[in-house]
C-alpha positions in Angstrom: -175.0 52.3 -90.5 -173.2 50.8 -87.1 -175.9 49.3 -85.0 -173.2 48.7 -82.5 -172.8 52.7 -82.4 -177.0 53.0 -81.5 -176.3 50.4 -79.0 -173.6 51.9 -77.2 -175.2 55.3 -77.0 -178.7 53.7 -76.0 -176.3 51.4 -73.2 -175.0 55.2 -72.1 -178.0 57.7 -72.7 -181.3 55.9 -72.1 -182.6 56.5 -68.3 -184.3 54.0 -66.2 -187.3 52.1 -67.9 -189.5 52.9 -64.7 -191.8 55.9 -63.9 -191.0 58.8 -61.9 -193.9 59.3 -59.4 -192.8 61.6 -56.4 -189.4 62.6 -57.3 -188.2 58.7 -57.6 -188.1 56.0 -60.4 -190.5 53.6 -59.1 -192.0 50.2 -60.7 -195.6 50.0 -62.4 -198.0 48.7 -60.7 -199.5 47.4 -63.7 -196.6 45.0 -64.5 -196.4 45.8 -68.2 -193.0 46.2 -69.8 -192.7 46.5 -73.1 -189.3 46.8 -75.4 -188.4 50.1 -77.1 -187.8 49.8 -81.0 -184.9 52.4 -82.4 -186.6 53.5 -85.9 -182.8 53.8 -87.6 -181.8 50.1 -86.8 -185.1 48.0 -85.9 -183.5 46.5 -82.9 -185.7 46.4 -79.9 -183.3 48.1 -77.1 -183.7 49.4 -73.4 -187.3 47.8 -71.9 -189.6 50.5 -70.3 -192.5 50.1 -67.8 -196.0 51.5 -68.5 -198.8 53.4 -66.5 -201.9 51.5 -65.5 -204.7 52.9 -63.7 -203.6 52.2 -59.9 -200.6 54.1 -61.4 -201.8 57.3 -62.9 -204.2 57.4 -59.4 -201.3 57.7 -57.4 -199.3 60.3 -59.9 -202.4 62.4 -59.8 -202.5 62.2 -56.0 -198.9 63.1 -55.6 -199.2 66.0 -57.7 -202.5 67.0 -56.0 -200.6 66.6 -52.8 -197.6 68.6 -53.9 -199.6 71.7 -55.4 -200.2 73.4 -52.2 -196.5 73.7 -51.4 -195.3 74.5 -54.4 -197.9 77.1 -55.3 -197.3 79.0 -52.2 -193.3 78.3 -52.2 -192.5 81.7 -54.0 -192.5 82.8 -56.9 -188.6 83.6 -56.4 -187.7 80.6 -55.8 -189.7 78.9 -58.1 -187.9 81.0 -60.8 -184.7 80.2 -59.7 -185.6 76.4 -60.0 -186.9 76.6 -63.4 -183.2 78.7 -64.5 -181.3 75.6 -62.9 -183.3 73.5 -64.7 -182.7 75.8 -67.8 -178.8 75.3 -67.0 -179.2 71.2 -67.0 -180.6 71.6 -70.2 -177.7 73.1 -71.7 -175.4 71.0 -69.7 -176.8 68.0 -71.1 -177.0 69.3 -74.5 -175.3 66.5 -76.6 -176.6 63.7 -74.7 -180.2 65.1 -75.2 -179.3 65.1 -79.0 -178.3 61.5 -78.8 -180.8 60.0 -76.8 -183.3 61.9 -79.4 -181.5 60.0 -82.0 -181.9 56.6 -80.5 -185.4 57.7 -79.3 -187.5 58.4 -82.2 -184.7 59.0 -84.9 -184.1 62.9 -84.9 -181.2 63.6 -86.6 -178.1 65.0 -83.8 -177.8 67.9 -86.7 -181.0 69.0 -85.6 -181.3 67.1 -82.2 -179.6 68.9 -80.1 -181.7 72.7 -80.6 -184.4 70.4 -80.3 -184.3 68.7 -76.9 -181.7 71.4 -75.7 -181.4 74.4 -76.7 -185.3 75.2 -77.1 -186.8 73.9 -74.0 -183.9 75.6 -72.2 -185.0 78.8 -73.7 -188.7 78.8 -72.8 -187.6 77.9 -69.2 -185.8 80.2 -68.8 -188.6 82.7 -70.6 -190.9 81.8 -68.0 -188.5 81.6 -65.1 -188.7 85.7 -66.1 -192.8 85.6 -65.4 -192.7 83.4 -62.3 -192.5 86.8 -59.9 -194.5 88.9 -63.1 -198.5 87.8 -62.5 -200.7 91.1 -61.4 -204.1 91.2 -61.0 -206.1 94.4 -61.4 -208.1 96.7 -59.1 -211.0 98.5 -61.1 -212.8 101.6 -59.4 -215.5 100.8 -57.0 -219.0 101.1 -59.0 -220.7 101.9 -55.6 -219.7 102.6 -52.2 -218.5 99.8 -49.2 -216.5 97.7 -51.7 -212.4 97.0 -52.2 -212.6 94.9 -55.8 -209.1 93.3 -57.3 -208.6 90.5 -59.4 -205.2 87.7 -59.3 -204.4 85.0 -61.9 -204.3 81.8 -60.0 -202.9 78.3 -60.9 -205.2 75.4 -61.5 -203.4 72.6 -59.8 -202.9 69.5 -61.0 -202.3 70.0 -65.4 -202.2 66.8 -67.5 -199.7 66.9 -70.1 -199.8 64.5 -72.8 -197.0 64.7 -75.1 -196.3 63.1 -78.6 -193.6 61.2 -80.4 -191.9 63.3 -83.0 -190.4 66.1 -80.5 -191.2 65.6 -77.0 -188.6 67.2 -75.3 -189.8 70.7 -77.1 -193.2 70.0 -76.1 -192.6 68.8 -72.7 -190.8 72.6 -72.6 -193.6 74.6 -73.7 -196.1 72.7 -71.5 -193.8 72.4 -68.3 -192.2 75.6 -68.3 -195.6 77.7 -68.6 -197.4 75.6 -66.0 -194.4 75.4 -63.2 -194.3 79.1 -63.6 -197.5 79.8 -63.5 -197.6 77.8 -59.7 -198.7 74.7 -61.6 -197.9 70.9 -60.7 -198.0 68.3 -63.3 -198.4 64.5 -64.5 -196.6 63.9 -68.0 -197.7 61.1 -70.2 -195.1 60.8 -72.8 -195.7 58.9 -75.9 -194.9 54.6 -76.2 -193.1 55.3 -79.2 -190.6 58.0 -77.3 -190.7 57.9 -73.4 -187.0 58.6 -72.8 -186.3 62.1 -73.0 -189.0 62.8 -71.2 -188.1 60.7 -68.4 -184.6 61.7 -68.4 -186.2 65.0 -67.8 -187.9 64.1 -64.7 -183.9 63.2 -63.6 -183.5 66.7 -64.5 -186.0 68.0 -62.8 -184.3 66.2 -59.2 -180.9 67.6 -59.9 -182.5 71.0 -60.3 -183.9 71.0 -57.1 -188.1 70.8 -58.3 -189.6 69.4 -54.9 -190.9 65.5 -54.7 -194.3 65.0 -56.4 -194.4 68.5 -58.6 -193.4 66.3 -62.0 -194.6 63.1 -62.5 -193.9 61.4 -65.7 -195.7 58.3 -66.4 -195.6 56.7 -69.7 -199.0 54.8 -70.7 -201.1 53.3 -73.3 -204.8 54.7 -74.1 -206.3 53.2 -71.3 -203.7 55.3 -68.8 -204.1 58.4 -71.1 -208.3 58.2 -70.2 -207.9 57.5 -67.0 -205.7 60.6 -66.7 -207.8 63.4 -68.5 -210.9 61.8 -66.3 -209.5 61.7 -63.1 -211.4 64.3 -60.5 -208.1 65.7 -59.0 -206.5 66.7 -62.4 -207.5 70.2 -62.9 -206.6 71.0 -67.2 -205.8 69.1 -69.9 -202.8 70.1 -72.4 -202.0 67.6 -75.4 -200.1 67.7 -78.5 -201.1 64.9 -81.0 -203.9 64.4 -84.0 -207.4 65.4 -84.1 -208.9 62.0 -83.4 -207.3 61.6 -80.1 -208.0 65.1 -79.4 -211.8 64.6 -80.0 -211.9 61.4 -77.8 -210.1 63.5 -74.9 -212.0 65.9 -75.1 -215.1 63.6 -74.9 -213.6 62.1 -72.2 -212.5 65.5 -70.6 -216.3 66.6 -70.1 -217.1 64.0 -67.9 -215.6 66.6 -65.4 -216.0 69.7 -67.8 -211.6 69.8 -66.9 -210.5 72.1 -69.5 -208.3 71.1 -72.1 -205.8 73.1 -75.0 -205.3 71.2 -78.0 -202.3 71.8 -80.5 -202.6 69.6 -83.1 -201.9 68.3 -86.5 -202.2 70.6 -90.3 -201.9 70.7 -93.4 -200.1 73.6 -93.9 -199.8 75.7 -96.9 -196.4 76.7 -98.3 -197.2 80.1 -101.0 -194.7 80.9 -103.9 -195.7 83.9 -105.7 -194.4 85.1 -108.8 -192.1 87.6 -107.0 -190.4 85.1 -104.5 -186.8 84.3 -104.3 -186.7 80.9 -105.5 -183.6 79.5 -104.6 -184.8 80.7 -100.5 -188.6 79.6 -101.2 -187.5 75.8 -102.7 -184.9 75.8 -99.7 -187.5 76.9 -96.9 -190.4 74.5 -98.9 -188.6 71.5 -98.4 -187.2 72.2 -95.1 -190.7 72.8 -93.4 -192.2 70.0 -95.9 -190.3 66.7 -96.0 -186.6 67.1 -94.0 -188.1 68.4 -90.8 -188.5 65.1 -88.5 -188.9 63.6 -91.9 -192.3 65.1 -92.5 -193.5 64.4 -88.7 -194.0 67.8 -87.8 -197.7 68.9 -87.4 -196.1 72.5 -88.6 -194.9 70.7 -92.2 -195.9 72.5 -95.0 -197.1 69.6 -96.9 -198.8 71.8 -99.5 -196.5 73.4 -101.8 -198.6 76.2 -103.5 -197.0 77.6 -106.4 -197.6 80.1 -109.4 -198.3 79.0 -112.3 -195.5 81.2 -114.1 -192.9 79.5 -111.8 -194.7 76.3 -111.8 -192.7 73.9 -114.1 -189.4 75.3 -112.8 -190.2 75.0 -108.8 -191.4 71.6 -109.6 -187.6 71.0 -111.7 -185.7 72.2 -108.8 -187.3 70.6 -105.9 -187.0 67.2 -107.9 -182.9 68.2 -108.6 -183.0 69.1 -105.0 -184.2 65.9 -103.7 -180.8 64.0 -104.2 -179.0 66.5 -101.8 -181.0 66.2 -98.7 -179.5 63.0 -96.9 -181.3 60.2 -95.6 -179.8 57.9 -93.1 -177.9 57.4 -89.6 -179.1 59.9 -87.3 -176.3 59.4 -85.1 -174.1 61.0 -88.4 -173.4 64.8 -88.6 -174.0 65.3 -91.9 -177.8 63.3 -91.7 -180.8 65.7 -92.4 -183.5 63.2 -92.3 -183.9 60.0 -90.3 -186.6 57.4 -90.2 -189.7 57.3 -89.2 -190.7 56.7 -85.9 -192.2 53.2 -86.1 -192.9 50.3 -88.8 -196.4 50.6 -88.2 -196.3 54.0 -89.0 -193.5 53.9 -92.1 -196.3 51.6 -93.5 -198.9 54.1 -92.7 -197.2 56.2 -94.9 -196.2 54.6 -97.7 -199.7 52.9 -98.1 -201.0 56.6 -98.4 -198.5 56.9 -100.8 -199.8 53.8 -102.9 -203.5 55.3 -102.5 -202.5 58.3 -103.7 -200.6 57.1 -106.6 -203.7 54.3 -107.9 -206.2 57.3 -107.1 -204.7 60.0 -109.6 -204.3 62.5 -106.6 -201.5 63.9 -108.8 -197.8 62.3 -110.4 -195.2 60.8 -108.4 -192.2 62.8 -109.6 -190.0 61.5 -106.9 -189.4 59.1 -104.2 -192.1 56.8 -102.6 -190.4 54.4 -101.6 -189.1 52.5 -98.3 -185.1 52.3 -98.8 -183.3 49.6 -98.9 -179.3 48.5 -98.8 -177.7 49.4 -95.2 -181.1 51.1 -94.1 -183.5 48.2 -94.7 -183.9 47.5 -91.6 -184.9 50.5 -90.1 -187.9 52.6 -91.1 -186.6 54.6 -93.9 -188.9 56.9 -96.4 -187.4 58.6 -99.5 -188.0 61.9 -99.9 -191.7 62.2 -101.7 -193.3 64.7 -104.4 -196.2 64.6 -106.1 -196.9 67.2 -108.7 -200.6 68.3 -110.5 -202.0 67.8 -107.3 -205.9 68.6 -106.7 -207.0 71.1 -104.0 -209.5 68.8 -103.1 -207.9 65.6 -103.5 -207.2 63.3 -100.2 -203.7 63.9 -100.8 -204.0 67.7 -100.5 -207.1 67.2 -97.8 -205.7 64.6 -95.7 -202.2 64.9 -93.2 -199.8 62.4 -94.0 -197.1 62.8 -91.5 -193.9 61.7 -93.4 -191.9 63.4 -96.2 -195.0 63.9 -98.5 -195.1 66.8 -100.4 -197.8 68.2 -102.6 -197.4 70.6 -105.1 -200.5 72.4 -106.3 -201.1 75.2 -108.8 -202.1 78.7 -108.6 -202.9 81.5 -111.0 -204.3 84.5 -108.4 -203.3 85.9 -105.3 -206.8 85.3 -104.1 -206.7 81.9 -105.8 -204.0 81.0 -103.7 -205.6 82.2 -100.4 -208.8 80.1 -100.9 -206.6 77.1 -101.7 -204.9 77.6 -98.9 -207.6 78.1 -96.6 -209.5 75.0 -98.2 -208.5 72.6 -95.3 -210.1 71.4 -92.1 -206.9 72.4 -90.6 -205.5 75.8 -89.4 -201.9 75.4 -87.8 -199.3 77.3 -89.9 -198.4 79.0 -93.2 -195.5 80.1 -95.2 -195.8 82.6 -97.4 -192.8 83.6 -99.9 -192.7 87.2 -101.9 -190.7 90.1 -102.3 -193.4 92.4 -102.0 -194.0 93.7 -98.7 -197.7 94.8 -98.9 -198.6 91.6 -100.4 -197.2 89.3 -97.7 -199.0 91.0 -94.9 -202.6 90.9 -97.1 -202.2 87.1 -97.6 -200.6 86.9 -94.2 -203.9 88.6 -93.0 -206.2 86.9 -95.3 -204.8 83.4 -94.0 -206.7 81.3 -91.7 -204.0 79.8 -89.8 -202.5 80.7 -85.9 -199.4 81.0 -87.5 -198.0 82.7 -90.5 -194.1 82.6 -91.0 -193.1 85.0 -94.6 -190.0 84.2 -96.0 -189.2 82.2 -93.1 -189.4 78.6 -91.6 -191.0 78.2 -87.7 -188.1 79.4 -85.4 -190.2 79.3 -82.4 -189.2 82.2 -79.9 -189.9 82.2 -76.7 -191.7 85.3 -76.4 -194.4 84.3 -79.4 -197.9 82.6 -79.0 -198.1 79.1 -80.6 -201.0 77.5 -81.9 -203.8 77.0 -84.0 -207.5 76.8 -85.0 -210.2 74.6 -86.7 -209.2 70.8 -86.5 -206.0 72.0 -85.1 -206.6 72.8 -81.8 -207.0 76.0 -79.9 -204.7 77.1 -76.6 -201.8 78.7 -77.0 -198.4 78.1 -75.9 -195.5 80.2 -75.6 -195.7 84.0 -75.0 -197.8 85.4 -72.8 -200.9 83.6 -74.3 -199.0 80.8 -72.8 -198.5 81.5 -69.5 -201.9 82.8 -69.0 -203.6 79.8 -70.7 -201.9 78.0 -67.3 -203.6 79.9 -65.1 -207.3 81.7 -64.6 -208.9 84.9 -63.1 -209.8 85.3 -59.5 -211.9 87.8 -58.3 -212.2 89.1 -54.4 -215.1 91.6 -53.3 -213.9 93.3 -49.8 -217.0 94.9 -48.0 -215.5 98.0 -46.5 -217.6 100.2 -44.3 -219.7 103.0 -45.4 -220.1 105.2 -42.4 -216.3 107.0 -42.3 
């Protein structure tokens, strides 16, 4: 690996360290500054400012401030801004896959649909609903009265974003709530402010008036001082359960709605009657490759028949030597590190628990690499085979390239092992038979079910899930609706014509 190459694109890519409050970059009135760490290379780079309180006060005013005008600007022209913005997405395409590289490691093979090509999509999605809202007008029940209904904004939105794909989330937040006649405060994660700043750049070029997006990057303090302020009107994160739960403590204190979509455990189902060589190809894509297992839709559970059992376990091991680790600045890279030391050693003490508890064998992997990747914060590739249903290592999400491989004999056996988690994001199910994909498919308690298929996240679908992870929805219509809510207007009319 070149560090000199991470350097240069970091030197080239990276935006300005300092918020963007009111359609500038301005300096933190806190005073903290802290160095950002590149995951591939360990080598602190660009320095970045963080919110304090006196900071998020004034974001939240300016985007109080800015709601009236830009709720009442038109819903033409607020389409047309969120198309240009659309256009700057694509336009910036390869430097968005870069600066993810350099960010939080995301491969460029994978980078660029990412932070580009995705966001750009559900922009332009909504842009299409920005002039679409209607309300309803029911018959009268009694004389004297005109009765409709609108869907209105709610103002100021909060929108706390994690590490391992902000740019997507920033899109299916942003988009929705800008549409919908929305303004918003972003609080991008310490681990990975810059795409999300570069966006608020974006967002200037595009035309999106002063004080509409704010992006201010915090610690926790910043992040409760932002879901408790009085002015901020919902709540929309992306992260685990535990923040989730103290937000949404902390959210009450105003009773400010919130939509959670959080982390899982998700279940990946090989029958019997499944094409293997797609199945082991889709397993491992959705369970360890994908932003190296820091995807709250992994499929970290790898259910499979026991007819098939010895041979899936065979060929994801064979498998494992094919899926490149390294340089997430190379082409030919399908995973990268992990986003921080702190959590690469997260992960690999999970791994050492699970391996001195008996939650299964280590078949593969488990390690931190060494050689020219030492210094950054490299996983192998992970499988553990014979694992328990109820074991921590099946119970518990690890969020790196972990996989669990568990054993099934029934169709229904499968479904209640699959459903035996506190979590409910996604699924994968993987059959030839049609009738039996759409009974598991039905049967599974998940907001998302994906047969013979990995996530491929259109535009025009709902997003989301339920139990301990999270409930909301974005994309779709659920999406746009869950920005705004129902008005209703009684007109007394009179009775004597």
């Amino acid at each position: 690996m070149n560090s000199q190459d991470h350097r240069t694109v970091a030197e080239k890519h990276l935006p300005a360290g300092l918020l963007f409050i009111d359609g500038t970059h301005v300096h933190a009135r806190s005073g903290i500054e802290v160095a950002h760490i590149n995951p591939a290379t360990g080598e602190a780079q660009k320095t970045f400012q963080l919110a304090g309180i006196e900071d998020i006060d004034s974001a939240v005013q300016t985007a109080h401030e800015a709601f009236p005008r830009w709720k009442n600007l038109g819903s033409a022209a607020r389409r047309n801004i969120l198309l240009r913005i659309a256009d700057l997405l694509e336009q910036d395409r390869e430097g968005l896959g870069l600066l993810g590289a350099v960010e939080n490691g995301t491969p460029v093979l994978f980078g660029e649909a990412i932070s580009s090509d995705a966001p750009a999509e559900w922009f332009r999605y909504y842009a299409g609903w920005s002039d679409k809202f209607e309300g309803s007008v029911p018959p009268p029940l009694q004389p004297g009265s005109f009765d409709f209904t609108s869907r209105e904004p709610y103002g100021v939105v909060a929108g706390i974003v994690a590490y391992n794909a902000p740019m997507a989330f920033m899109g299916l937040k942003v988009a929705a709530a800008l549409a919908a006649g929305n303004t918003l405060v972003l609080k991008p994660s310490d681990l990975a402010p810059w795409s999300v700043l570069r966006f608020g750049e974006i967002c200037r070029e595009a035309g999106v008036p002063n004080g509409v997006v704010n992006i201010t990057p915090g610690n926790a303090e910043a992040g409760n001082k932002l879901v408790t302020h009085p002015l901020v009107n919902k709540v929309s994160f992306t992260g685990g359960d535990v923040t989730a739960r103290a937000i949404m403590a902390s959210a009450a204190e105003n009773l400010t709605p919130v939509a959670f979509e959080l982390g899982g455990k998700s279940a990946s189902i090989i029958f019997e009657d499944a094409n293997l060589e797609l199945a082991i190809q889709t397993a491992l894509q959705v369970g360890v490759i994908t932003q190296s297992g820091q995807a709250c839709i992994a499929g970290s559970r790898l259910l499979v028949h026991e007819s098939l059992y010895d041979t899936v376990v065979q060929a994801v091991v064979d498998a494992l030597p094919t899926i490149k680790v390294g340089d997430p600045l190379d082409k030919s890279t399908f995973m990268g590190p992990i986003v921080s030391e702190h959590h690469c050693n997260r992960i690999l003490s999970v791994i050492e628990k699970s391996k001195n508890d008996g939650d299964g064998e280590l078949v593969a992997g488990g390690k931190r690499l060494n050689g020219e990747l030492s210094a950054g914060y490299f996983i192998e590739p992970t499988v553990f085979a014979g694992v328990g249903a109820d074991s921590s290592l099946a119970q518990n999400e690890v969020f790196g390239p972990v996989l669990a491989i568990i054993r099934f004999k029934t169709d229904e056996e499968a479904i209640q092992i699959a459903n035996n988690s506190r979590y409910g994001l996604s699924s994968y199910v993987f059959t030839e038979t049609m009738s039996r994909a759409l009974k598991v498919a039905d049967s599974l308690h998940t907001g998302n079910v994906c047969i013979n298929s990995h996530h491929k996240f259109p535009s025009n679908l709902p997003f989301g899930g339920m139990k301990m992870s999270g409930f909301g929805r974005e994309g779709g219509y659920d999406g746009i609706y869950d920005m705004t809510h129902s008005k209703s207007v009684q007109i007394g009319l009179p009775t004597d014509i």
